[in-house]
mmCIF file as gemmi writes it, N, C-alpha and C atoms, coordinates in Angstrom:
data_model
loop_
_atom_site.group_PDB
_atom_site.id
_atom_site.type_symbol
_atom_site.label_atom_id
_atom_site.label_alt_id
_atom_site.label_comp_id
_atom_site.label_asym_id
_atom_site.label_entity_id
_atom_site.label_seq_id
_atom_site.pdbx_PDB_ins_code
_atom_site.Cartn_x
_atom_site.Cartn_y
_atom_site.Cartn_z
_atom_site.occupancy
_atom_site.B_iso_or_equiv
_atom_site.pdbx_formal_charge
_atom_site.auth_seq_id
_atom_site.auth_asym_id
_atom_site.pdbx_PDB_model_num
ATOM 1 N N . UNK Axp A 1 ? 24.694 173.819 -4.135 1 0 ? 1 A 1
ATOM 2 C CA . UNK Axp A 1 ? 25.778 174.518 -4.794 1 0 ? 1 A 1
ATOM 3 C C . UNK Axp A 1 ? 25.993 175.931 -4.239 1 0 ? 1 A 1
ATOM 4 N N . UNK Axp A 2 ? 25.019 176.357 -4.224 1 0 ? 2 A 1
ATOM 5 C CA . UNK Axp A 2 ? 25.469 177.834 -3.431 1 0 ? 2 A 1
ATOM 6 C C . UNK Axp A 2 ? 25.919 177.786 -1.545 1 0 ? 2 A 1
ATOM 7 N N . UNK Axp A 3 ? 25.296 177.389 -1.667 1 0 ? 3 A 1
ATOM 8 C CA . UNK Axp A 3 ? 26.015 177.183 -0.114 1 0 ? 3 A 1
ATOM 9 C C . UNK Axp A 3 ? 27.457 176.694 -0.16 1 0 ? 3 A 1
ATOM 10 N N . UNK Axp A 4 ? 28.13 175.647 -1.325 1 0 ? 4 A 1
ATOM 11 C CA . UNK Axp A 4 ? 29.612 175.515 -1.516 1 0 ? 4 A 1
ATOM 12 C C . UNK Axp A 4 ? 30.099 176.737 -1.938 1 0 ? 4 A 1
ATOM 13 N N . UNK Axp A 5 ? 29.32 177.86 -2.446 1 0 ? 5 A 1
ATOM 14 C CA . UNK Axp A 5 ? 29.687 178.744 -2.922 1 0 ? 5 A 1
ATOM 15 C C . UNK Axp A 5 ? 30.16 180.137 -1.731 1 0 ? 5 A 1
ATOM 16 N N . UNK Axp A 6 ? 29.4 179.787 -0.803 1 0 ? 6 A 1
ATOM 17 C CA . UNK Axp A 6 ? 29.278 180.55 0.294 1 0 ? 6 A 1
ATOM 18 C C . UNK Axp A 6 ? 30.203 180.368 1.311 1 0 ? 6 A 1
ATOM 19 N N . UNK Axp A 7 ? 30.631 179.028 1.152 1 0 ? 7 A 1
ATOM 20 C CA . UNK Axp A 7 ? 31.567 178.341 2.216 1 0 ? 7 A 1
ATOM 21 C C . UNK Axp A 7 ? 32.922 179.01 1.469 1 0 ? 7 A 1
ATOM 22 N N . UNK Axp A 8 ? 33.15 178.812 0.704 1 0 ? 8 A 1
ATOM 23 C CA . UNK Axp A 8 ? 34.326 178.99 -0.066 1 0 ? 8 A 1
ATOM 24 C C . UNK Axp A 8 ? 34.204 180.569 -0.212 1 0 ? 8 A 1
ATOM 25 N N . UNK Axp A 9 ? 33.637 181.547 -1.12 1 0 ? 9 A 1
ATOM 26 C CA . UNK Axp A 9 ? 33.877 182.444 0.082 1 0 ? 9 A 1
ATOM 27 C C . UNK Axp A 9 ? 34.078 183.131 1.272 1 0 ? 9 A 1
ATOM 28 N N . UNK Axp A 10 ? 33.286 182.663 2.094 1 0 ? 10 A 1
ATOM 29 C CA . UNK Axp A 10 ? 33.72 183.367 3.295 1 0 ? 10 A 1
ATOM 30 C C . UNK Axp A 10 ? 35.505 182.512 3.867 1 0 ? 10 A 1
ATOM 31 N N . UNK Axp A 11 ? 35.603 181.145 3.646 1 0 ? 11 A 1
ATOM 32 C CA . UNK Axp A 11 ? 36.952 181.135 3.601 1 0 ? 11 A 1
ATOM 33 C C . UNK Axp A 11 ? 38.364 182.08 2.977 1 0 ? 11 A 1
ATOM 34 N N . UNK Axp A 12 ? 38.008 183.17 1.724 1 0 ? 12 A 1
ATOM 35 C CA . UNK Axp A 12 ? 38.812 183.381 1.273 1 0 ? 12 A 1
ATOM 36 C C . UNK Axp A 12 ? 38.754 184.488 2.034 1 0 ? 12 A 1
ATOM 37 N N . UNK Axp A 13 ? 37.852 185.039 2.301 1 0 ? 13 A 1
ATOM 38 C CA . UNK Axp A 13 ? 37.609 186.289 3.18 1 0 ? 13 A 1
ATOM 39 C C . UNK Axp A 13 ? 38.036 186.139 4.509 1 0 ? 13 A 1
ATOM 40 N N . UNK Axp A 14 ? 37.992 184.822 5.199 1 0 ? 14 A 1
ATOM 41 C CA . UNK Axp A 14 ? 39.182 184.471 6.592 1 0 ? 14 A 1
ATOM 42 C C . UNK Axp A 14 ? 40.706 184.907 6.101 1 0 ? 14 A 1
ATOM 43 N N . UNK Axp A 15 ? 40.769 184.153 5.366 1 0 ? 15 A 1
ATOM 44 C CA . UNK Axp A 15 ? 42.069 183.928 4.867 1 0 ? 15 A 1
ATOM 45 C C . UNK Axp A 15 ? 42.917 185.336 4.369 1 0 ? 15 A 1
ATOM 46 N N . UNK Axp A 16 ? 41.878 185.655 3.648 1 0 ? 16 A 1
ATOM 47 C CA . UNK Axp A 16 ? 42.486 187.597 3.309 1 0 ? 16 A 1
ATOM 48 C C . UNK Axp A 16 ? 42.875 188.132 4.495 1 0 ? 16 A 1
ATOM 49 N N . UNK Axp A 17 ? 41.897 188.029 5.424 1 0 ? 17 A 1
ATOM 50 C CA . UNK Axp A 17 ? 41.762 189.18 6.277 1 0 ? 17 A 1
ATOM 51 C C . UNK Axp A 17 ? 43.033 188.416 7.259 1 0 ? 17 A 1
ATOM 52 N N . UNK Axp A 18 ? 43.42 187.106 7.831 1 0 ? 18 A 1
ATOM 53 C CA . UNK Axp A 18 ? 44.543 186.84 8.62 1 0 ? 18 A 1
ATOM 54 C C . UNK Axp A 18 ? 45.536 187.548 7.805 1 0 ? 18 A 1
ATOM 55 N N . UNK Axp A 19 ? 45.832 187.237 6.294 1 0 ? 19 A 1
ATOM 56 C CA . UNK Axp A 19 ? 47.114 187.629 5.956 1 0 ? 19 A 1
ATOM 57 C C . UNK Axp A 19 ? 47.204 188.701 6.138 1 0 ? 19 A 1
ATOM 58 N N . UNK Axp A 20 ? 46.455 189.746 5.835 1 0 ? 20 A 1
ATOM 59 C CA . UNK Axp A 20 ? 46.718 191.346 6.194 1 0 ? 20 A 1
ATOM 60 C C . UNK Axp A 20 ? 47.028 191.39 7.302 1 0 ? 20 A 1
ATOM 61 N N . UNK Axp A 21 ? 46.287 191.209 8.121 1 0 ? 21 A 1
ATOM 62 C CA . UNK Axp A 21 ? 46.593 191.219 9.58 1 0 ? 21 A 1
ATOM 63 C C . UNK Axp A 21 ? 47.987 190.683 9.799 1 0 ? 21 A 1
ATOM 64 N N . UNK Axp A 22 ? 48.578 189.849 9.283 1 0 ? 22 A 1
ATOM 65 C CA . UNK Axp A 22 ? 49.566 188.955 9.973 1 0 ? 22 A 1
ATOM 66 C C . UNK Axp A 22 ? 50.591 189.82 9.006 1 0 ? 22 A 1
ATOM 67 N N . UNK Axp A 23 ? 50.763 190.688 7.721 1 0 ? 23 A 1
ATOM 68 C CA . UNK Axp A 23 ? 51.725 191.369 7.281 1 0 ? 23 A 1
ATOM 69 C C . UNK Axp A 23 ? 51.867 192.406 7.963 1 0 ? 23 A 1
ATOM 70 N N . UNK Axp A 24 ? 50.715 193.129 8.67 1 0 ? 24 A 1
ATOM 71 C CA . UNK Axp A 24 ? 50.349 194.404 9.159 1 0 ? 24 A 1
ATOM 72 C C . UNK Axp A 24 ? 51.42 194.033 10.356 1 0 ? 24 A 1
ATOM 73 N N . UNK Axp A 25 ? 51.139 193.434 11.204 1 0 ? 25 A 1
ATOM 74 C CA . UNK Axp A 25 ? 51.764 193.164 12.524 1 0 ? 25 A 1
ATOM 75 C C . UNK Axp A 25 ? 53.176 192.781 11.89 1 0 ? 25 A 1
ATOM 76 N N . UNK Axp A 26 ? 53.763 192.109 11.181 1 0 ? 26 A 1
ATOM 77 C CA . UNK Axp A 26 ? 55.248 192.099 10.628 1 0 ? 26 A 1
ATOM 78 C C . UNK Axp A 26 ? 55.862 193.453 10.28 1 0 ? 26 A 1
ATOM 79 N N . UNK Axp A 27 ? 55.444 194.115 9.708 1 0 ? 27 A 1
ATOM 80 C CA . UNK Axp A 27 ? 55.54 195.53 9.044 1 0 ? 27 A 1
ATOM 81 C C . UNK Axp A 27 ? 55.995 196.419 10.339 1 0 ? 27 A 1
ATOM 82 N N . UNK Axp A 28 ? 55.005 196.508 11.287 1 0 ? 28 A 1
ATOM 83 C CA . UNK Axp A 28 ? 54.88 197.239 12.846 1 0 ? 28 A 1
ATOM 84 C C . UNK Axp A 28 ? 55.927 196.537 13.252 1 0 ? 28 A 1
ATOM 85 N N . UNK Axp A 29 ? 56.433 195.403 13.912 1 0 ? 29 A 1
ATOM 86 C CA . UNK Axp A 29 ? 57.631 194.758 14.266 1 0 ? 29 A 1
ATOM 87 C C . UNK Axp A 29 ? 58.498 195.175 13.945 1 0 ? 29 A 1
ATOM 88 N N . UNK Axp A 30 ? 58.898 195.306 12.882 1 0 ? 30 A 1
ATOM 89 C CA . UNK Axp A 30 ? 60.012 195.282 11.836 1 0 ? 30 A 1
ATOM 90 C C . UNK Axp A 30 ? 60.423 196.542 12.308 1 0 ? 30 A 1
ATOM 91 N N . UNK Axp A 31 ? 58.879 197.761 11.976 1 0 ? 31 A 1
ATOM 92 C CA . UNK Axp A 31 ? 59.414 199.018 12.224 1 0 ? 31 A 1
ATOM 93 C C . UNK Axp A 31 ? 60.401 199.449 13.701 1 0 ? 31 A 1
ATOM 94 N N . UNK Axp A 32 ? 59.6 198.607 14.376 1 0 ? 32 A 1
ATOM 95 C CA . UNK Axp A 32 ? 59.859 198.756 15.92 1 0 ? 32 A 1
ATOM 96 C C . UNK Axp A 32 ? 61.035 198.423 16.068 1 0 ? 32 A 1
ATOM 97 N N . UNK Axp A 33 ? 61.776 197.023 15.191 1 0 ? 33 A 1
ATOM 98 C CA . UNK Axp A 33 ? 62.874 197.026 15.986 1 0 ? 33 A 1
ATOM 99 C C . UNK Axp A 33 ? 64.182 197.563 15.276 1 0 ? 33 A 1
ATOM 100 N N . UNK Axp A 34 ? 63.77 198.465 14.318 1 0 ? 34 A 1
ATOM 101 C CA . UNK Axp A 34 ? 64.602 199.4 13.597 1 0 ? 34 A 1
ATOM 102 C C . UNK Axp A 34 ? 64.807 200.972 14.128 1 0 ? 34 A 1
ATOM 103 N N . UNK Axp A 35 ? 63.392 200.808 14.517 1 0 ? 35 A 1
ATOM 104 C CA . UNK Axp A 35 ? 63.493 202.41 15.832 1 0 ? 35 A 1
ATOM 105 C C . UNK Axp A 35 ? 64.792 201.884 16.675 1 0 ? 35 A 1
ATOM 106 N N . UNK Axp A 36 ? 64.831 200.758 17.239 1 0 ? 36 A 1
ATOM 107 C CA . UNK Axp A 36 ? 64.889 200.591 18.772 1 0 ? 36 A 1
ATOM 108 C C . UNK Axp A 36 ? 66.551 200.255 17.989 1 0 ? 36 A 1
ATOM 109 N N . UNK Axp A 37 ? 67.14 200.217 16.744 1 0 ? 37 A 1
ATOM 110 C CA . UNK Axp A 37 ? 68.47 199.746 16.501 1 0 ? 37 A 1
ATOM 111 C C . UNK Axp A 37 ? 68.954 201.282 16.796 1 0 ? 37 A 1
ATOM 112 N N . UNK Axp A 38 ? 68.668 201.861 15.902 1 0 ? 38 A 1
ATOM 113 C CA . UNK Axp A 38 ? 69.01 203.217 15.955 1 0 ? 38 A 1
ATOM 114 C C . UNK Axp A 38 ? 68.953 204.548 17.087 1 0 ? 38 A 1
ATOM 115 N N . UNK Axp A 39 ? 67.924 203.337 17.687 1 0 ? 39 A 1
ATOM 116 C CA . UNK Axp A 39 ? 68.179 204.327 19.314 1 0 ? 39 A 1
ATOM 117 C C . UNK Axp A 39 ? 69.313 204.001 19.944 1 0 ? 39 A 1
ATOM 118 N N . UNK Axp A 40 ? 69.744 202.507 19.79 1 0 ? 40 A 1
ATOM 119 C CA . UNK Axp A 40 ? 70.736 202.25 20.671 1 0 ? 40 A 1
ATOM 120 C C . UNK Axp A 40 ? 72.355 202.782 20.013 1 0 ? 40 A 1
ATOM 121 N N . UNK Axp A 41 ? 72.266 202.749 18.984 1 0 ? 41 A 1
ATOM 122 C CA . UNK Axp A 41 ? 73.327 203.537 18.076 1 0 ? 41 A 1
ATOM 123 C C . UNK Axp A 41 ? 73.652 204.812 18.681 1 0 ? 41 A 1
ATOM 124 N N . UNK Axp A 42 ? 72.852 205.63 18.551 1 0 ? 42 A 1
ATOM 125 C CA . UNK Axp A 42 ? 72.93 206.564 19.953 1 0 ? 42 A 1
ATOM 126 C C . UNK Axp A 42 ? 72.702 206.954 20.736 1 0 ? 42 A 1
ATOM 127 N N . UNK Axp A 43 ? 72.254 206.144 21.74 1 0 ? 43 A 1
ATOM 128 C CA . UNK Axp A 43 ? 72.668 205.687 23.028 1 0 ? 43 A 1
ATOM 129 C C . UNK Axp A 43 ? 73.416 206.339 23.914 1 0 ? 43 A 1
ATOM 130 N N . UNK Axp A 44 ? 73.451 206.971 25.064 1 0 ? 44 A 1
ATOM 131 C CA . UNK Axp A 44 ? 74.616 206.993 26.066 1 0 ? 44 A 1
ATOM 132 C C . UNK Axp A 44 ? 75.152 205.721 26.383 1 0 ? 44 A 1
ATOM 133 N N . UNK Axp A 45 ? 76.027 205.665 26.887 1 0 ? 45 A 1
ATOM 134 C CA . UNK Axp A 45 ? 76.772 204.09 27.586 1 0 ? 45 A 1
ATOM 135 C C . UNK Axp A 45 ? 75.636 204.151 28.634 1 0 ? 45 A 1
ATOM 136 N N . UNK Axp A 46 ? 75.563 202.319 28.432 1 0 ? 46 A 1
ATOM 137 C CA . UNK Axp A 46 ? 75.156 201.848 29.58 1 0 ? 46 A 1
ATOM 138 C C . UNK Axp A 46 ? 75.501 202.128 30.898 1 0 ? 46 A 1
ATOM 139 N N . UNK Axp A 47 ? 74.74 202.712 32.574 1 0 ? 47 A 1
ATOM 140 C CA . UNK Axp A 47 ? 75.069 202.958 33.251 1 0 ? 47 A 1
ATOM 141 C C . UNK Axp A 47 ? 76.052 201.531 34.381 1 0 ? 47 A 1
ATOM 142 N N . UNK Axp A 48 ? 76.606 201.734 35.106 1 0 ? 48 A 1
ATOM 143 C CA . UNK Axp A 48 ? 77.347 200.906 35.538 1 0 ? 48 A 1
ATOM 144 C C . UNK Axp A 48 ? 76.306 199.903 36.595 1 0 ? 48 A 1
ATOM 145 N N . UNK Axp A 49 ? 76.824 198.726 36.512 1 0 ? 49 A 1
ATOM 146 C CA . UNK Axp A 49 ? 75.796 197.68 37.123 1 0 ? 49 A 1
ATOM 147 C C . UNK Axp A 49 ? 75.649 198.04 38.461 1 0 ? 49 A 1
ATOM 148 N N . UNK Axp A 50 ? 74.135 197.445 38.869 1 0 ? 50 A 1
ATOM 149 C CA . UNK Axp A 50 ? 73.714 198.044 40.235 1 0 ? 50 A 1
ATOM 150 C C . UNK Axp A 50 ? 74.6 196.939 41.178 1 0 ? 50 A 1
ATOM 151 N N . UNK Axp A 51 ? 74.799 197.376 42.828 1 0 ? 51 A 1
ATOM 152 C CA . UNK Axp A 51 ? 74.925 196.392 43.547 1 0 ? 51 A 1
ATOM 153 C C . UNK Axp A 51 ? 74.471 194.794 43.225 1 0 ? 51 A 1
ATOM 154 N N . UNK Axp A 52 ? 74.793 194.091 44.014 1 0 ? 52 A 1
ATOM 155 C CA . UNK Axp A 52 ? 74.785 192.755 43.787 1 0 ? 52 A 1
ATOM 156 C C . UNK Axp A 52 ? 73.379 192.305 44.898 1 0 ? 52 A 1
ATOM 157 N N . UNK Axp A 53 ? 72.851 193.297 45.588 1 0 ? 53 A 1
ATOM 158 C CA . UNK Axp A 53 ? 72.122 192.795 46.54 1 0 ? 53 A 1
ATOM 159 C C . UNK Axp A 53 ? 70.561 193 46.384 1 0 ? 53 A 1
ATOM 160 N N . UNK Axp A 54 ? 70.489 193.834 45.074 1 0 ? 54 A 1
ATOM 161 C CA . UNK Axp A 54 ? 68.837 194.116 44.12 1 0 ? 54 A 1
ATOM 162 C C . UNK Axp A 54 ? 68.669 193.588 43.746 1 0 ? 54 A 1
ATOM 163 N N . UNK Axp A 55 ? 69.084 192.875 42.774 1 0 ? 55 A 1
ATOM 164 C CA . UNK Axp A 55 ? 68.696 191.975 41.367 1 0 ? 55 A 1
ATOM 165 C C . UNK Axp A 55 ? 67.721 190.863 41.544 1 0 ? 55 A 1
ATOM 166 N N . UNK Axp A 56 ? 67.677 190.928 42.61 1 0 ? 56 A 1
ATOM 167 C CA . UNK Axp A 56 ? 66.613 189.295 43.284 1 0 ? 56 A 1
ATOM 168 C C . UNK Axp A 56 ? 65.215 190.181 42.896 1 0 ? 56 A 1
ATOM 169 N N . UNK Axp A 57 ? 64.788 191.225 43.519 1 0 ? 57 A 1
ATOM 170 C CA . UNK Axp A 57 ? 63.792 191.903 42.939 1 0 ? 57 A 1
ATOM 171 C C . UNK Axp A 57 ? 63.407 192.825 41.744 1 0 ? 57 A 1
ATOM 172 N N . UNK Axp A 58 ? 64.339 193.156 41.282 1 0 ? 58 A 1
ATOM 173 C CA . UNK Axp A 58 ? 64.614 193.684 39.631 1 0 ? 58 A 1
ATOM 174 C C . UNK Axp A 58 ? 64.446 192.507 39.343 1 0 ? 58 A 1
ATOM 175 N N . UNK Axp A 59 ? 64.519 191.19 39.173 1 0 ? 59 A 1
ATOM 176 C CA . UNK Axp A 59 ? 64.602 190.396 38.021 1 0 ? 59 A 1
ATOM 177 C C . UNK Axp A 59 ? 63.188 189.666 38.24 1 0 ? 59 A 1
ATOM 178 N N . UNK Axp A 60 ? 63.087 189.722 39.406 1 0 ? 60 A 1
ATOM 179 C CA . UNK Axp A 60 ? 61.261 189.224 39.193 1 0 ? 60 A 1
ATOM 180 C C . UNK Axp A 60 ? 60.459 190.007 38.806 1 0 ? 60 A 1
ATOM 181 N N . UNK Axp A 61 ? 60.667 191.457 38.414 1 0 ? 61 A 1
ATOM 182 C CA . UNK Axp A 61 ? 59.698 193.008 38.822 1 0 ? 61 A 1
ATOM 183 C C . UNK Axp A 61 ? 59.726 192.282 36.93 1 0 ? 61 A 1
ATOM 184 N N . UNK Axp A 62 ? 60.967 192.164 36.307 1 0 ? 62 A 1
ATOM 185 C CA . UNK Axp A 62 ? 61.152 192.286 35.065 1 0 ? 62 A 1
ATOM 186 C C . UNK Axp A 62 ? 60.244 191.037 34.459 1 0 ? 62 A 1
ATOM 187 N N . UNK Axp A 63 ? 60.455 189.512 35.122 1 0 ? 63 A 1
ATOM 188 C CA . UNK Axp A 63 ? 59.796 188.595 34.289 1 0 ? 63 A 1
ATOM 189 C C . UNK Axp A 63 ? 58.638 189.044 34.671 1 0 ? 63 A 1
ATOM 190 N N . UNK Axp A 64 ? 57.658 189.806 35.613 1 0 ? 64 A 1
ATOM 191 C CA . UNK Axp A 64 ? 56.257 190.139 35.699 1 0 ? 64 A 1
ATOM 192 C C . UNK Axp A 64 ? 56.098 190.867 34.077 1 0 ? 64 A 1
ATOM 193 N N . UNK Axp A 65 ? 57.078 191.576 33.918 1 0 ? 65 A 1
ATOM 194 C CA . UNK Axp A 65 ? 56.515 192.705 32.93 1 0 ? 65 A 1
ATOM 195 C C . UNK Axp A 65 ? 56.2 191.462 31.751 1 0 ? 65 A 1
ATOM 196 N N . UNK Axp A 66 ? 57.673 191.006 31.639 1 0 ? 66 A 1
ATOM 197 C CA . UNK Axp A 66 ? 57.42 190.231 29.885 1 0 ? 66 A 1
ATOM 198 C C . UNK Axp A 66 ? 56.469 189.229 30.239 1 0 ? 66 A 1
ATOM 199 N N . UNK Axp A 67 ? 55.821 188.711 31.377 1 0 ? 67 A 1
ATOM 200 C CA . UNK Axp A 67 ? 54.713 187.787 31.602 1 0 ? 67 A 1
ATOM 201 C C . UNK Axp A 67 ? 53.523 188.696 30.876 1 0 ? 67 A 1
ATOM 202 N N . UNK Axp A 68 ? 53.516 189.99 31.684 1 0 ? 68 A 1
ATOM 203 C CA . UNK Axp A 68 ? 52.292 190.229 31.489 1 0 ? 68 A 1
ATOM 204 C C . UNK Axp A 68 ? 52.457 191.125 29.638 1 0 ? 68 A 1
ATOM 205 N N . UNK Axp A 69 ? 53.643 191.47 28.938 1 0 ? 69 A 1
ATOM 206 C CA . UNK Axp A 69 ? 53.845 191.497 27.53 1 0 ? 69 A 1
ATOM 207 C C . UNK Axp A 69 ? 53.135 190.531 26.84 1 0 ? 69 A 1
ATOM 208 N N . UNK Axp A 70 ? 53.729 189.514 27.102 1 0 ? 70 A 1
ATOM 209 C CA . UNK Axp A 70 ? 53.18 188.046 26.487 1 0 ? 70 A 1
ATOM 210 C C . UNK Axp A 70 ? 51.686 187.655 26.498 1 0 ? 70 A 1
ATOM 211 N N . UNK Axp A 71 ? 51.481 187.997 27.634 1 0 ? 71 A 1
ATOM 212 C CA . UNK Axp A 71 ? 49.748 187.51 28.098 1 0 ? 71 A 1
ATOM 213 C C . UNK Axp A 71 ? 49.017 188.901 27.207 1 0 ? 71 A 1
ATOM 214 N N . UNK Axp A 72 ? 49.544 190.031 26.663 1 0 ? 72 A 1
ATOM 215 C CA . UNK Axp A 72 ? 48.936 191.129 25.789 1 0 ? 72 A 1
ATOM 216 C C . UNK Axp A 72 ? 49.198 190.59 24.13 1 0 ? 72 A 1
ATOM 217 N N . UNK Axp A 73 ? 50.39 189.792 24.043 1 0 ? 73 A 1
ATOM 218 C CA . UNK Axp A 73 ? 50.263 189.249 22.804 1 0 ? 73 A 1
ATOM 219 C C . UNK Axp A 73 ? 49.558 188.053 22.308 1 0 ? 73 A 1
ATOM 220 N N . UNK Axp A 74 ? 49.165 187.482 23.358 1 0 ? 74 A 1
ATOM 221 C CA . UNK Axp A 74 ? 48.595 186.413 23.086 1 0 ? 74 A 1
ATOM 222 C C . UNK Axp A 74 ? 46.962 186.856 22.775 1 0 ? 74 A 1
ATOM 223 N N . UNK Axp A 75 ? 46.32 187.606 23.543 1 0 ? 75 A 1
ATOM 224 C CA . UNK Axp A 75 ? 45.262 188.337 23.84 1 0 ? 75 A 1
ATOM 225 C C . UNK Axp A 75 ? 45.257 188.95 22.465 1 0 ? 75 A 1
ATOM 226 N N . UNK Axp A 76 ? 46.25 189.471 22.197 1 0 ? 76 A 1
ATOM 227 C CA . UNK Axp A 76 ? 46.338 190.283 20.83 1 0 ? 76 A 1
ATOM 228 C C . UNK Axp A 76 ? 45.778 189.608 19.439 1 0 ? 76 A 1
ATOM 229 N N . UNK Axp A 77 ? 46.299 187.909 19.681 1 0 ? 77 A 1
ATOM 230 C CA . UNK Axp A 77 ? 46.513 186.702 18.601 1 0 ? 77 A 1
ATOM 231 C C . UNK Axp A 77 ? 47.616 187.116 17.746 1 0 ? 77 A 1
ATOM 232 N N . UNK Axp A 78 ? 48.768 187.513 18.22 1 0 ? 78 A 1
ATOM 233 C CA . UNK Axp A 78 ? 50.21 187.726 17.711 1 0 ? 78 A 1
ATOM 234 C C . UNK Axp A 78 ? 50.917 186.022 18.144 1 0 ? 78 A 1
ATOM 235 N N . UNK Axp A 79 ? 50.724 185.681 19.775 1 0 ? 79 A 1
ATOM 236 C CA . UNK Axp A 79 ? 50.917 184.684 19.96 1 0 ? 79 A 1
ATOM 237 C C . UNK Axp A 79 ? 49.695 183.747 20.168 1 0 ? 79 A 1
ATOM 238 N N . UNK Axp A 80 ? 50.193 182.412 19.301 1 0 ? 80 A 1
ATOM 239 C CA . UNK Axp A 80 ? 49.34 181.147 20.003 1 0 ? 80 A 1
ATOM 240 C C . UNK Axp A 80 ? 49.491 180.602 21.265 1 0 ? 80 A 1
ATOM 241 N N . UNK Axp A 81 ? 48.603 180.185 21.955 1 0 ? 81 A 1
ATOM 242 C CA . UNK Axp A 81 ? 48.449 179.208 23.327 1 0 ? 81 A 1
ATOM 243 C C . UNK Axp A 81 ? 50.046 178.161 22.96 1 0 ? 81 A 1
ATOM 244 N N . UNK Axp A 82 ? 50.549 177.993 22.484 1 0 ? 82 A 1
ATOM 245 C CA . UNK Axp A 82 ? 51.73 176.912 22.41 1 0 ? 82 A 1
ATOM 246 C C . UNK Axp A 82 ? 53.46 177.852 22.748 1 0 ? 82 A 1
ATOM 247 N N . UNK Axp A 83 ? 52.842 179.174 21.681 1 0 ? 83 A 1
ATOM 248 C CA . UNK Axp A 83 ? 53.749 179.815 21.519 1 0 ? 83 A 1
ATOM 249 C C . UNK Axp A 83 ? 54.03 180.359 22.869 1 0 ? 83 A 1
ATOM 250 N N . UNK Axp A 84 ? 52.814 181.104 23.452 1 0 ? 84 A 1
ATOM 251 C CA . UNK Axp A 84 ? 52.532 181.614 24.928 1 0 ? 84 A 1
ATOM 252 C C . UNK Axp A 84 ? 53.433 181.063 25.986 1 0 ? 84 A 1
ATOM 253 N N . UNK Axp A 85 ? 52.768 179.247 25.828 1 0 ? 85 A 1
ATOM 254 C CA . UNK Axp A 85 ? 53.112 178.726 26.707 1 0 ? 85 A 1
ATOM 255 C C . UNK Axp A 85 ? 54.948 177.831 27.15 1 0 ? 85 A 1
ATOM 256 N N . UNK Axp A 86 ? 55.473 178.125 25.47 1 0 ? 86 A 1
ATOM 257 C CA . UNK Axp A 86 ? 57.02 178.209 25.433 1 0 ? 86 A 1
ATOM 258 C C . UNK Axp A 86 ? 57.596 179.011 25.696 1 0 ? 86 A 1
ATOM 259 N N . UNK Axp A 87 ? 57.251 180.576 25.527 1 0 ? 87 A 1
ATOM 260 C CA . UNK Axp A 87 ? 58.084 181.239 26.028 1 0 ? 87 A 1
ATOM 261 C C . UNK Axp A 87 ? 57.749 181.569 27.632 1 0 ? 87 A 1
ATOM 262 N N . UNK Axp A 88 ? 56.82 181.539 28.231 1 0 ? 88 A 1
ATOM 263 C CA . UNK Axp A 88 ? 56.651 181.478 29.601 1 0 ? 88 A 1
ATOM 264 C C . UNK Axp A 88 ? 57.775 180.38 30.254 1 0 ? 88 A 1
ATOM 265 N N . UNK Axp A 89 ? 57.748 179.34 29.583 1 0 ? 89 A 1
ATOM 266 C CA . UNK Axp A 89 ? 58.435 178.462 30.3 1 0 ? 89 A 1
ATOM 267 C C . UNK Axp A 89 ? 60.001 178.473 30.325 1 0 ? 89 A 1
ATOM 268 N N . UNK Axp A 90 ? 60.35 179.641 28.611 1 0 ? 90 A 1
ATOM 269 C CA . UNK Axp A 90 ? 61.826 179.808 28.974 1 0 ? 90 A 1
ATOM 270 C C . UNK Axp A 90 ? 61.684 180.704 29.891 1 0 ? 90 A 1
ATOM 271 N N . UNK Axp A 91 ? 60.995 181.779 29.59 1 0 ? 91 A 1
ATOM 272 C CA . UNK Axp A 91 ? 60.899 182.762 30.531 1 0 ? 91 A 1
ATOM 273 C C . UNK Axp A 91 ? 61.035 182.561 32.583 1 0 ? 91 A 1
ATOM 274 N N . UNK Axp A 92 ? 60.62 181.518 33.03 1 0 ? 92 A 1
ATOM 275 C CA . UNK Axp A 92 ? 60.235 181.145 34.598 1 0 ? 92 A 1
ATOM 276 C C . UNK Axp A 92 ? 61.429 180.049 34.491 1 0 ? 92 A 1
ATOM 277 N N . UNK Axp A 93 ? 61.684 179.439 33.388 1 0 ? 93 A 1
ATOM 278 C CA . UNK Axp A 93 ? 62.803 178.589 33.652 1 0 ? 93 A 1
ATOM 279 C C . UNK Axp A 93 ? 63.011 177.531 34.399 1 0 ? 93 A 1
C-alpha cells in the first residue's frame, strides 16, 4: 500500500510540475507575440525587395536559422520528436 501511495504521488508531482511548465511557456509566447504585434504597429515600412539574384542564399541562410530555432525547441521540450519532425519537413519542403 504505500508504495501505491508513493507511485501516485510522485505522479501528481509529474503532472503539477508539466502543467506549470507548459502554462509558463504559454504565458512567455503569448507575451512574445504581443511585443512583436505592437512592434510591427510601429514599424517603419518595409524596405523595398532585394534584387532577384540573392534570395537563393538568404533563403537557405534563413531555413538554417528556423532549423536550428526548432532543434532549441525541441531540446527545450516545447516541441515533441513528431512535432520537430513536421515542421522540418514543411520547413525543407
Amino acid at each position: 500500500m504505500p508504495g501505491l501511495l508513493r507511485g501516485i504521488a510522485r505522479t501528481a508531482v509529474v503532472a503539477g510540475t508539466a502543467t506549470a511548465v507548459s502554462n509558463r511557456v504559454s504565458r512567455r509566447q503569448a507575451g512574445r507575440w504581443a511585443e512583436q504585434d505592437t512592434q510591427q504597429q510601429y514599424a517603419a515600412p518595409p524596405p523595398p525587395p532585394a534584387p532577384a539574384a540573392a534570395p537563393a542564399a538568404d533563403d537557405m541562410s534563413a531555413k538554417i536559422d528556423q532549423l536550428k530555432q526548432l532543434s532549441t525547441l525541441k531540446e527545450q521540450g516545447v516541441l515533441t520528436e513528431e512535432e520537430f519532425a513536421e515542421q522540418k519537413r514543411r520547413l525543407l519542403g
